[in-house]
N, C-alpha and C positions, 0 to 999 in steps of 0.2 A: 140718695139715689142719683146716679150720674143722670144730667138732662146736656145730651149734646147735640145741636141742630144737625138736620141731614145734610145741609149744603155744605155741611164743613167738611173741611180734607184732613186727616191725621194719617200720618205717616205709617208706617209697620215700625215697631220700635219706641214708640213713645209711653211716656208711661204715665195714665191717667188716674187719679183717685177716686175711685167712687160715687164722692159725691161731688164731682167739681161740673160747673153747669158751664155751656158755650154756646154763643147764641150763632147765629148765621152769618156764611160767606167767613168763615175763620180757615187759618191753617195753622197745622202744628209738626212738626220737622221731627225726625225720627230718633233724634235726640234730647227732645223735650222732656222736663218731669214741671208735671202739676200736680203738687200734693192736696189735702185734703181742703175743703171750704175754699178754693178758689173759683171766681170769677171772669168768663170773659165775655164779653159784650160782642158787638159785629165784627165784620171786617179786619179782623185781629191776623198779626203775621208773625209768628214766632220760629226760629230756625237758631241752627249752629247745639253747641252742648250748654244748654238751658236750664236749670233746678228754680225752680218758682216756687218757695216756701208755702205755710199755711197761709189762708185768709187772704190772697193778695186778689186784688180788683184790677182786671187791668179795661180800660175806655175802649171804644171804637175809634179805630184807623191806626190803634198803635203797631209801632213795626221793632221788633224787638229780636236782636241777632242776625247775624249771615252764615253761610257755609263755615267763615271760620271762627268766628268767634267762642268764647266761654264766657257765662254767665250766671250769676248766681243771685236772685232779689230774695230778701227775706220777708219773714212773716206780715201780714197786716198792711205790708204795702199798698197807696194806690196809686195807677197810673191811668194820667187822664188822655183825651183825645189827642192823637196825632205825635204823641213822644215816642222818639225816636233812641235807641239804644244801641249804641254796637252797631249801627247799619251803615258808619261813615268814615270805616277805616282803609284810606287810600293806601296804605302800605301792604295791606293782606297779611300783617305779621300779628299772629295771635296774643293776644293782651290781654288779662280776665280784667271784666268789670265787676266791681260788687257795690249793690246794693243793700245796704244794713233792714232793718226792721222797722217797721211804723213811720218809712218816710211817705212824703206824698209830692209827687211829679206833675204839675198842673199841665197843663194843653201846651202841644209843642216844643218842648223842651228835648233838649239833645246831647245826649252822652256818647262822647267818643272812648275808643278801646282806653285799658287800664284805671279806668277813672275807677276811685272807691269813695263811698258816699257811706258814712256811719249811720247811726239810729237816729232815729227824730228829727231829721231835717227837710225842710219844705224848700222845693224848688218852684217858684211863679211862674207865671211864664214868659213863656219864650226864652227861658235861659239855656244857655248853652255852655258846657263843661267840654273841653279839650282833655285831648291824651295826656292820662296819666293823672291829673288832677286829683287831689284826695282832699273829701271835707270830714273835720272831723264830727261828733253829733250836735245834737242842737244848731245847726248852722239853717239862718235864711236867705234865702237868694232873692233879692226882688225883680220883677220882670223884665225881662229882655237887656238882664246883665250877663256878661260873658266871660267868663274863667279862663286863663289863655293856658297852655300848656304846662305840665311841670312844677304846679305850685300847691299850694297845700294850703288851706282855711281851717283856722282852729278851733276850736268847741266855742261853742255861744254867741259865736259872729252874725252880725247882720250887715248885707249887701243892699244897698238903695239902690232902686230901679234903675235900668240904663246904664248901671256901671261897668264899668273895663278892667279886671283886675288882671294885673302884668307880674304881684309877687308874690310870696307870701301873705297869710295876714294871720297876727297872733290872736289869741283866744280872746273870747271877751270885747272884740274890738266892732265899731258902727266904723262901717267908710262907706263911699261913694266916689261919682265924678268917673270922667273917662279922662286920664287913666286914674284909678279908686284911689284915693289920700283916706289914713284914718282923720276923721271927726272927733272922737271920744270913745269915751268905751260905751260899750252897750246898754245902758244902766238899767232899762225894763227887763231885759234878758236877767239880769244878773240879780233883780230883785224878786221875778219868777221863781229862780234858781235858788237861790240863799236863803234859810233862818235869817241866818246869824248877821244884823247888818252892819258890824263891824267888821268881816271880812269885806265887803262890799269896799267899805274906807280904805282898807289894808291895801287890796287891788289896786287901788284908783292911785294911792300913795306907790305903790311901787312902777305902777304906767308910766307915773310924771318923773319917777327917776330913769326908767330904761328906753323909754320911747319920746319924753317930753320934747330932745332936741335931734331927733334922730335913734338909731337904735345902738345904744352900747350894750354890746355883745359880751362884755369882758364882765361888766356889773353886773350883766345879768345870768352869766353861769354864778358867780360866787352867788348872788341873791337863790338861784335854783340850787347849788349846795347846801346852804344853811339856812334857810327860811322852812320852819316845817308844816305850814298852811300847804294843803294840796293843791288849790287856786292861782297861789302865787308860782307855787312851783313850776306849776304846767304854763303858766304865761311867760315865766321866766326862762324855764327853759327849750321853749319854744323858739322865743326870740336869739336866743345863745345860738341855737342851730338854724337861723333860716336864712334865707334868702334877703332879707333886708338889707 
């Protein structure tokens, strides 16, 4: 059963599910979809061409879209107090953001146009993602670090607090620092992730041949040719194509 406060404003055109509950002082833009088992709390602003998956949570004060934007969060998402989405694009040229499934967006945290955020990845706070930006899943951001434009974070990365990242960063990888230098590779992440802990070894041996002194791009397309660990491949070729 739909439960949606009187004080809220919803558009002609929007299109509500059922049983999705809103609590007071919300709006919702005439282009909006809330589909089923979602969640909104107070003070909510949602605008522009919106699709808000199942089960998504979204906090009080978040502000999510403008006139032009496109947007798409998936299922199980939650978004905490005060994040911000799509509301800081100085150009007005329409970018889609996407939002993958089961990430979680802690307090204040801000997505500029074209950013794509894969499945299972937690942003802390106060992080901030610039245009275009794409992480791929399992990616953690730690608080009040900042993704500069045009770059791309690979599966199973971990970001330390306060960091500046200016490039690329390949999969598997811990960095930090302003501007973010890799540390080592992620090893809790990758021991979460893996059986097998001899891949694990395998990974770490092929880090220290294509990233030990720098990144060789050339060793590590041939390594992403012939290596038929899927691990190795995606790190290998990763690095073969990035900004490094």
């Amino acid at each position: 059963m739909q439960k949606i406060h009187p004080t809220t404003i919803i558009e002609t055109g929007a299109t509500i599910a059922p049983d999705v509950t809103v609590g007071p002082f919300c709006f919702i833009g005439k282009d909006v979809v809330l589909k089923a088992g979602c969640t909104l709390e107070s003070n909510i602003i949602l605008k522009g061409k919106l699709q808000v998956d199942e089960d998504v949570k979204i906090f009080s004060f978040a502000v999510i879209g403008s006139e032009e934007s496109e947007i798409h969060i998936g299922e199980k998402t939650h978004i905490r107090e005060f994040v911000q989405i799509g509301t800081q694009d100085i150009t007005k040229e329409s970018r889609k953001i996407i939002i993958g499934a089961n990430n979680f967006l802690m307090g204040y945290v801000q997505i500029f146009g074209g950013v794509e955020l894969a499945e299972n990845c937690i942003a802390t706070n106060a992080v901030k993602l610039y245009e275009n930006v794409k992480c791929e899943e399992r990616v953690i951001l730690g608080g009040f670090s900042v993704v500069e434009a045009n770059n791309t974070i690979g599966t199973g990365v971990m970001v330390g607090g306060a960091s500046v990242v200016d490039k690329d960063v390949p999969p598997f990888m811990l960095i930090e620092g302003n501007k973010a230098t890799i540390k080592g590779l992620n090893a809790i992440g990758l021991r979460r992730r893996l059986e097998n802990r001899g891949d694990i070894e395998d990974i770490k041996a092929v880090f220290k041949k294509i990233l030990g002194d720098g990144a060789d791009k050339i060793l590590a397309q041939e390594i992403a040719d012939t290596n038929p660990n899927e691990f190795i491949k995606k790190l290998a070729s990763f690095v073969a194509s990035s900004n490094l």
